[in-house]
LOKEVEX-551902 format. One record per residue (C-alpha): z, y negated, x; residue number from 1; residue in one letter. Coordinates in Angstrom, 2 decimals. Example, Ala and Ser with C-alpha at 12.3 -4.5 7.8 and 13.67 -1.06 7.14 Angstrom:
<recs>
7.80_4.50_12.30_1_A .
7.14_1.06_13.67_2_S .
</recs>
This chain:
<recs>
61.26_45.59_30.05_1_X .
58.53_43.73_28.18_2_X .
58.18_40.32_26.75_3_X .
57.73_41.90_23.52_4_X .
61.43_43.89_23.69_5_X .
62.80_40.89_24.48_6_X .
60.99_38.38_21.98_7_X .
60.40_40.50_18.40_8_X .
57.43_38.78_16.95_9_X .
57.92_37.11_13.93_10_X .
56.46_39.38_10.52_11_X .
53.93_37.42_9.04_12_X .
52.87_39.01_5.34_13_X .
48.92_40.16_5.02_14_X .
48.84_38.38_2.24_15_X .
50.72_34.80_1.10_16_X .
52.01_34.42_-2.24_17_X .
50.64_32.65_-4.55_18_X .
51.71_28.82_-5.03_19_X .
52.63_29.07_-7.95_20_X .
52.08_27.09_-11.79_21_X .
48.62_26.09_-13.44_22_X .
47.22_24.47_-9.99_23_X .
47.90_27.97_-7.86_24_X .
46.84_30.21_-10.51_25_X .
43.52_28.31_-10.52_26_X .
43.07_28.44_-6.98_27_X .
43.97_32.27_-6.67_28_X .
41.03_32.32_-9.71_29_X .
38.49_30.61_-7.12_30_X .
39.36_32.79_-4.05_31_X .
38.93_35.84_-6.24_32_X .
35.86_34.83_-7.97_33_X .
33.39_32.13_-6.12_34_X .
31.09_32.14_-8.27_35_X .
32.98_30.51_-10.81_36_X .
33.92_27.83_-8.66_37_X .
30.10_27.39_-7.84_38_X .
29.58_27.41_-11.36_39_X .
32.00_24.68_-11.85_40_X .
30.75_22.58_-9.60_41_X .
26.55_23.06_-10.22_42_X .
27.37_22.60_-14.19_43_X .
27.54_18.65_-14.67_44_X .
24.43_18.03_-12.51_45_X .
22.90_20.73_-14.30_46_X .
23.65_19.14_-17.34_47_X .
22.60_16.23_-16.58_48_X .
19.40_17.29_-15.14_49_X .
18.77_19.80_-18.48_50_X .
19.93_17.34_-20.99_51_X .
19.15_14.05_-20.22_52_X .
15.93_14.32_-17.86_53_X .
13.79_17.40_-18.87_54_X .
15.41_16.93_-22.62_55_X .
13.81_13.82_-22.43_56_X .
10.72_14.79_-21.12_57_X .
10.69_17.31_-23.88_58_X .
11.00_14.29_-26.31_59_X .
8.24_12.53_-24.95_60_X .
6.10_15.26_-25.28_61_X .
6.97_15.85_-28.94_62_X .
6.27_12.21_-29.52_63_X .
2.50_12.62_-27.85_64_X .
1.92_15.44_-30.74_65_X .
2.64_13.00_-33.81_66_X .
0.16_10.33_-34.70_67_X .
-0.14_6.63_-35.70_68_X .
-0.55_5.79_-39.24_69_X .
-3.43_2.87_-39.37_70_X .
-2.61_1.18_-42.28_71_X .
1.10_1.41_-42.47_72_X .
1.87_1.57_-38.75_73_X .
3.87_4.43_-39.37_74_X .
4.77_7.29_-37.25_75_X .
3.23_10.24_-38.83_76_X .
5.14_13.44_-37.95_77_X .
2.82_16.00_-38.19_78_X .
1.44_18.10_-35.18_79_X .
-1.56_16.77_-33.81_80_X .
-4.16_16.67_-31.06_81_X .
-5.51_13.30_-32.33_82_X .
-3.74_11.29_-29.96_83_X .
-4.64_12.73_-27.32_84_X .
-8.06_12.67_-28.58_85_X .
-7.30_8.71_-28.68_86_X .
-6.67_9.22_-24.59_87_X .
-10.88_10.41_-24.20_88_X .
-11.89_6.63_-25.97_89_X .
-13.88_4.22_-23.33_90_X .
-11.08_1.77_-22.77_91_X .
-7.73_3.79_-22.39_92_X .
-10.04_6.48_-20.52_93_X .
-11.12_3.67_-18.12_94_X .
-7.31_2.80_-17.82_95_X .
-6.34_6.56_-16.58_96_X .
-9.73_6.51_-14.04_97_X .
-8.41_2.94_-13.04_98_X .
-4.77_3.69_-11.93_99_X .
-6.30_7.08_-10.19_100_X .
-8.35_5.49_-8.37_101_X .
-6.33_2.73_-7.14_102_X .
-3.45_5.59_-6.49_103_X .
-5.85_7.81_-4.42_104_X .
-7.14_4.23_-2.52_105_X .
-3.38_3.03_-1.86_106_X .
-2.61_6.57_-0.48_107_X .
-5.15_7.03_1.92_108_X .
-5.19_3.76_3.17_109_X .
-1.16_4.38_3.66_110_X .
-2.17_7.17_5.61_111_X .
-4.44_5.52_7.75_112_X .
-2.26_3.09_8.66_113_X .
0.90_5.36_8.73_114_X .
-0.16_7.34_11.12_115_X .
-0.71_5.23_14.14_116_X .
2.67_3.77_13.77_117_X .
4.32_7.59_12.93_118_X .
2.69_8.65_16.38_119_X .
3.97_5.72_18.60_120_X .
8.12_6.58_17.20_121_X .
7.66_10.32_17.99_122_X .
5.79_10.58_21.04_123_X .
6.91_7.02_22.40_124_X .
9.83_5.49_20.94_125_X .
13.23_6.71_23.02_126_X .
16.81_5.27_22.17_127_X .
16.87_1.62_21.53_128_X .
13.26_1.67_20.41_129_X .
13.36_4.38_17.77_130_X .
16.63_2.96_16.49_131_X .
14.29_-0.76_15.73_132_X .
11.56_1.72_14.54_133_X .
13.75_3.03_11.73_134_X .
15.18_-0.22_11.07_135_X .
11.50_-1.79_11.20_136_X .
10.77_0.81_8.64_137_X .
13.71_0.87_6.43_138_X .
14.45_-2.86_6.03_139_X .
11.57_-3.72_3.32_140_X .
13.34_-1.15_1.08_141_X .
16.43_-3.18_1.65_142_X .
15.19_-6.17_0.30_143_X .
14.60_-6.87_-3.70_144_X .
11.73_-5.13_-5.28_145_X .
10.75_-8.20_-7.34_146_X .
11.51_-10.50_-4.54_147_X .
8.81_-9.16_-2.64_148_X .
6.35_-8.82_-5.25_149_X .
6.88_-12.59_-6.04_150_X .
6.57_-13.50_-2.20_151_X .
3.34_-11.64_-1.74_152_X .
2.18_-13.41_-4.86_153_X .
2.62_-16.92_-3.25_154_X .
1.00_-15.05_0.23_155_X .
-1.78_-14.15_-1.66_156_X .
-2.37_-17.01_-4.44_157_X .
-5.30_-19.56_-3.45_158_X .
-2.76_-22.10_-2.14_159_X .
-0.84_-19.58_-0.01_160_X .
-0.85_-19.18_3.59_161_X .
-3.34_-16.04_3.71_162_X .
-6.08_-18.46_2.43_163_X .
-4.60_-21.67_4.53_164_X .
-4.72_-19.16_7.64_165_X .
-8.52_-18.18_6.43_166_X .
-9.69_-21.83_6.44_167_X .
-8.15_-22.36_9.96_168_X .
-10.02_-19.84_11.34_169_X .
-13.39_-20.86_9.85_170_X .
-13.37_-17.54_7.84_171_X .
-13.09_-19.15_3.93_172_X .
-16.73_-18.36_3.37_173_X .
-15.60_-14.50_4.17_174_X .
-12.78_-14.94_1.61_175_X .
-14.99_-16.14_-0.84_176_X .
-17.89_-14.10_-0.72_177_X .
-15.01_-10.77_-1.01_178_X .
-13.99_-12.45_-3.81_179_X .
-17.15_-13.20_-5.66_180_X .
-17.35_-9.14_-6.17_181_X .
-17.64_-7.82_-9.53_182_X .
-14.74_-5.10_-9.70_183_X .
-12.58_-6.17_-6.54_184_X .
-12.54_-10.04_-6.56_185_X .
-11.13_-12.45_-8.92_186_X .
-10.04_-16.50_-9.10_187_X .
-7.75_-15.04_-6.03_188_X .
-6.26_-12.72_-4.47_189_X .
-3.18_-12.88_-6.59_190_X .
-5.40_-12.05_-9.27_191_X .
-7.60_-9.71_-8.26_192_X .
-7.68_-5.99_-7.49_193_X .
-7.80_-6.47_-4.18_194_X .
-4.74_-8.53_-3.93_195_X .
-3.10_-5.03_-5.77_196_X .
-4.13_-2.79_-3.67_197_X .
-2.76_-4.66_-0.92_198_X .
0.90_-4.92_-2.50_199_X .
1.02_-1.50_-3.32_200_X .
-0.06_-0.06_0.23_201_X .
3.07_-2.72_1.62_202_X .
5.40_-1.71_-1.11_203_X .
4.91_2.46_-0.46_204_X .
4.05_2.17_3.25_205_X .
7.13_3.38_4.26_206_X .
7.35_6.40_2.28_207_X .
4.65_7.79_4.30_208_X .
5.69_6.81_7.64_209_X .
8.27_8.54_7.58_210_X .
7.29_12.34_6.41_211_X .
4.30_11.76_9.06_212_X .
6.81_10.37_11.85_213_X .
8.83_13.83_10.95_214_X .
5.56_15.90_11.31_215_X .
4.54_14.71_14.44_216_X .
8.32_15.23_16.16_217_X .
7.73_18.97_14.93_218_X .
4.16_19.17_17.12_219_X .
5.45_20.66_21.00_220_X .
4.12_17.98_23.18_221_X .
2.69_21.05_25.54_222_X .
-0.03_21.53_22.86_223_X .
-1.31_17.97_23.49_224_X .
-1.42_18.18_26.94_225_X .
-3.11_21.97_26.77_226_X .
-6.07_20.69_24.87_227_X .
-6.30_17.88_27.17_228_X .
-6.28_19.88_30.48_229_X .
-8.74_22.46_28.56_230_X .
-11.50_19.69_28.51_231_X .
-11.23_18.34_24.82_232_X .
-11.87_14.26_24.43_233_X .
-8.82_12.47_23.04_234_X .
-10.97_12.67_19.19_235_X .
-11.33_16.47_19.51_236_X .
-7.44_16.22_20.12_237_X .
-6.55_14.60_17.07_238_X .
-9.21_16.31_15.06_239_X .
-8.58_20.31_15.97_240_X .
-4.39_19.64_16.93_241_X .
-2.73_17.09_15.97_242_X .
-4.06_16.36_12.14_243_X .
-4.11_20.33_11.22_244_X .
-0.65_20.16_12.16_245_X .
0.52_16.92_10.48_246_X .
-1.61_17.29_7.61_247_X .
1.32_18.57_5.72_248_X .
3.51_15.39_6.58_249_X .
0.64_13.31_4.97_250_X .
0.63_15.16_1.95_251_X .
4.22_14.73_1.81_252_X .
3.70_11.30_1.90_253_X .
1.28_11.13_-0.45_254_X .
3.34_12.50_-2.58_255_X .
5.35_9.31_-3.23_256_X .
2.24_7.02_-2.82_257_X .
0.37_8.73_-5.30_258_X .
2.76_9.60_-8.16_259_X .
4.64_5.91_-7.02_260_X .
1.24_3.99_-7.50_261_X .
0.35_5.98_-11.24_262_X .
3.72_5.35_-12.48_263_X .
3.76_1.35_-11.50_264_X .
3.66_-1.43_-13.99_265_X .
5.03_-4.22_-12.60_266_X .
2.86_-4.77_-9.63_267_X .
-0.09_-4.85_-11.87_268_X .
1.29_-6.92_-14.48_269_X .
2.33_-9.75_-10.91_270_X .
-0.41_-9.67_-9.16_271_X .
-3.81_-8.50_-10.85_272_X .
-6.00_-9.19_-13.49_273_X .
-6.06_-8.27_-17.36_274_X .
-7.59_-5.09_-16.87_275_X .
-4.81_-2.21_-17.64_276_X .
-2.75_0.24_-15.39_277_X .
-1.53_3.37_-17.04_278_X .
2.49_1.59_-17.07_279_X .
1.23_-1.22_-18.50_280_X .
-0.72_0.27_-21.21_281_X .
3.08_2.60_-21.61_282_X .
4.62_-0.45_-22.30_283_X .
2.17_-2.67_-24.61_284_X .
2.09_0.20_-26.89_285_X .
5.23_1.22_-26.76_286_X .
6.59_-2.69_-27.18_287_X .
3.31_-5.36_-28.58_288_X .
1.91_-2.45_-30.08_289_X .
4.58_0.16_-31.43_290_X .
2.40_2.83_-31.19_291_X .
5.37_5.35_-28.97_292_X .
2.64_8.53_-29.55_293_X .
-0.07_6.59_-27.69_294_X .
2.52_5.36_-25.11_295_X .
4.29_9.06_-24.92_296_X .
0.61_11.01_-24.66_297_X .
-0.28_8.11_-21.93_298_X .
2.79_9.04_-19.93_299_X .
1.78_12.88_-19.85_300_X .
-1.19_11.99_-18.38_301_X .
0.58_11.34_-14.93_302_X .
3.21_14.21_-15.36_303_X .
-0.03_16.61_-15.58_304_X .
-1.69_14.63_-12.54_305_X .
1.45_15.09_-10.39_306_X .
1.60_18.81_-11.41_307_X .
-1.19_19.97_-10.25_308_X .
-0.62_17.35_-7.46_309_X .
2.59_19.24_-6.34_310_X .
1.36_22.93_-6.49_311_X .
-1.85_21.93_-4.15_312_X .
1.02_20.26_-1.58_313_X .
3.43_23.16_-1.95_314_X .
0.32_25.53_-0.75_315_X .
-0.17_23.10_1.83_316_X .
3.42_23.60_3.12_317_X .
3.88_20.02_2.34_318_X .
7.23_20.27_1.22_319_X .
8.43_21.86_4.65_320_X .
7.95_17.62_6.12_321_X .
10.17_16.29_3.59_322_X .
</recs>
């Protein structure tokens, strides 16, 4: 006779009922129909993200249409283009070609340095190693954003230890003479745009060591050593395998440099000289100055950089590293 004569299995219903009052009936709701549940759950970020950030962004961008009245100081809201006319005039024009350019200067020399660094943790760095290169890494970002800036402000003023380590070495005259430049020097490096250039690439370094370091780990080691035994010099290496391949990591990178650096005010306004970023000018004429259409049509300006920014990385696969 069988064990199943002998032991009946217990009868155990296809189906359970339901539990039961308001809490059962909703989840027999959200078995039957998912998407609701998904609906439920996506709507208050989606809110969030409709309402408050692009509804705001669609508020600036109203703003940038109105104009400035001259001799009341009045907003004047009727659609214009004259503002952004206002944008093409020699000084806030110099402004927009002065935070690009010191944006496309901080990210490649992020890059340049990034990448050494990014190579050594993913072809190098095993266990106890990798775990100090992330930490390495990630510990600036732990500290205070202002506390930094202030420190490399006392690094970098003319009484500081960069200058008292110059004069040590014999190599003030160097110092000087860097200094004595029309666009890049200044009284110091605190104030100079030298001594901002060299916050920024400290402050956003680690945002592109890491989308590199995460390129590089995707590049099979056997391709390295295949162009190696096929004759190619270590610079034919890098230049036909390894960049092609973590190109897309740097642009990934540059990503945060780039739109990071256009969007900055506070480094400039700490260490630099009088001469305007585009988040300074944002907030002297949206504060000292009260003009919010010049300030709203001066923010657009990097939201249209960024743009077209982001659809040349996408096409680059950039987006893949992140």
């Amino acid at each position: 006779m069988s064990f199943d004569a002998i032991m009946p299995r217990a009868t155990v219903p296809a189906i359970l009922p339901g539990s039961g009052g308001m809490r059962g009936a909703l989840s027999d709701l959200f078995w039957r129909r998912p998407k609701v549940l998904l609906l439920l759950m996506l709507l208050p970020p989606v809110l969030w993200l409709g309402i408050v950030y692009i509804g705001s962004l669609f508020a600036l961008l109203a703003q940038s249409f109105f104009s400035i009245d001259e001799y009341s100081g009045l907003i004047n809201r009727q659609f214009t283009l004259k503002t952004y006319g206002d944008l093409f005039q020699a000084a806030n024009l110099d402004i927009i070609l002065r935070t690009v350019t010191m944006a496309a200067l901080v990210t490649l020399a992020s890059a340049i340095v990034a990448f050494p660094i990014a190579y050594y943790a993913a072809r190098y760095a095993r266990g106890r190693w990798k775990a100090l290169f992330y930490l390495g890494v990630m510990l600036p970002l732990w500290s205070s954003y202002l506390v930094k800036i202030y420190a490399w402000k006392l690094i970098l003023a003319k009484e500081g230890i960069l200058t008292w380590l110059l004069a040590k070495l014999h190599l003030s005259w160097l110092l000087d003479g860097w200094l004595s430049l029309p666009v890049v020097g200044g009284n110091s490096l605190s104030v100079s745009f030298t001594g901002t250039f060299i916050v920024f690439v400290y402050v956003w370094l680690p945002f592109m060591i890491l989308p590199v370091q995460a390129a590089l780990e995707r590049v099979p080691g056997n391709l390295v050593e295949a162009s190696s035994d096929l004759g190619a010099s270590p610079g034919q290496t890098f230049r036909n395998v390894l960049f092609p391949l973590a190109l897309p990591g740097i642009v990934a990178g540059s990503i945060f440099t780039f739109s990071l650096t256009l969007g900055d005010y506070i480094i400039p306004q700490i260490i630099g000289t009088s001469r305007l970023f585009i988040g300074q000018a944002v907030y002297s004429q949206q504060g000292t100055a009260g003009n919010i259409p010049l300030a709203a049509a001066f923010t657009v300006v990097p939201i249209v950089i960024m743009g077209f920014y982001l659809w040349g990385a996408k096409r680059m696969g950039a987006f893949d590293a992140l």
